[in-house]
C-alpha positions in Angstrom: 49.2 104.9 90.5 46.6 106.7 88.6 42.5 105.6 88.2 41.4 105.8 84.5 37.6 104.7 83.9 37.3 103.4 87.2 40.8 101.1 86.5 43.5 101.5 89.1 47.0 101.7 86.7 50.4 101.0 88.6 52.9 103.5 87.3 56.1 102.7 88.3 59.4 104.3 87.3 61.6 102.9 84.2 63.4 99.8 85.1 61.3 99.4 87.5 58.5 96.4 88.3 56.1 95.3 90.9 58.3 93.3 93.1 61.0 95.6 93.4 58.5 98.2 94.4 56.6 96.1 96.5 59.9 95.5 98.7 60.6 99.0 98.8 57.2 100.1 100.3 57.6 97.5 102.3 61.0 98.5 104.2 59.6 102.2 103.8 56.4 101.3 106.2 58.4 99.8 108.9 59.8 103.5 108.9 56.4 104.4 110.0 55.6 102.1 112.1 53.5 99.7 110.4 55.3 96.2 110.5 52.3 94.7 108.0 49.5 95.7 105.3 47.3 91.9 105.4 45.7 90.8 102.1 42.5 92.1 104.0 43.6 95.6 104.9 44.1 95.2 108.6 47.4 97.0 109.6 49.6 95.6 111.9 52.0 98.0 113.8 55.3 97.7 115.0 56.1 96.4 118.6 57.9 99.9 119.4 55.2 102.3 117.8 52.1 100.1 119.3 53.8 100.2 122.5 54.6 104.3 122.1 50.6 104.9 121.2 49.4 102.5 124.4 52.1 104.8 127.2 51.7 107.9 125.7 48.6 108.0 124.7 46.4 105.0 126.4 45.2 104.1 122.5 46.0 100.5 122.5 45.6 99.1 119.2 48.6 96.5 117.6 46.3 95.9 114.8 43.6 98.3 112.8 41.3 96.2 111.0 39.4 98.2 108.0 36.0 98.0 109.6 37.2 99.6 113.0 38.5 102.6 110.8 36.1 105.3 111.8 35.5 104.0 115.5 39.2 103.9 116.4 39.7 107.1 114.4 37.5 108.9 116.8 39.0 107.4 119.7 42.2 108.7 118.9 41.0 111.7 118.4 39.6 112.0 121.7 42.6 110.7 123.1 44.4 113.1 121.5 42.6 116.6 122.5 42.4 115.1 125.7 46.1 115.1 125.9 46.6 118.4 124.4 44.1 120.5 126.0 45.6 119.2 129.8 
């Protein structure tokens, strides 16, 4: 993707269109946990990887809406040096 003039321009390789990329990012996100991107933004995780942040790290979040960005950002932070500085 590039921006031009404030437009947001999907550049995709040759051969290549929007639904066949869409289906790769798609299987590529599970890879990182995320099992869903909703229409809205919120971000769903995966069972495993919601489960690994709730033992290991007490953050227990399954879903990350848009408007809880910055809080939960912070909280994981915290949660974080807390775990690193024991």
């Amino acid at each position: 993707m590039r921006v031009v003039d404030g437009v947001v321009e999907l550049r995709l390789p040759a051969g290549m269109d929007a639904s066949a990329a869409q289906r790769i990012l798609a299987r590529a996100q599970l890879g990182d946990g995320i099992a869903e991107i909703a229409a809205d933004g919120a971000v769903a995780f995966t069972d495993p990887s919601a489960a690994a942040m709730r033992d290991i790290l007490g953050y227990d979040c399954p879903v990350l809406r848009p408007r809880d960005a910055r809080e939960r950002a912070t909280e994981l932070r915290g949660r974080l040096a807390a775990l690193t500085t024991a």
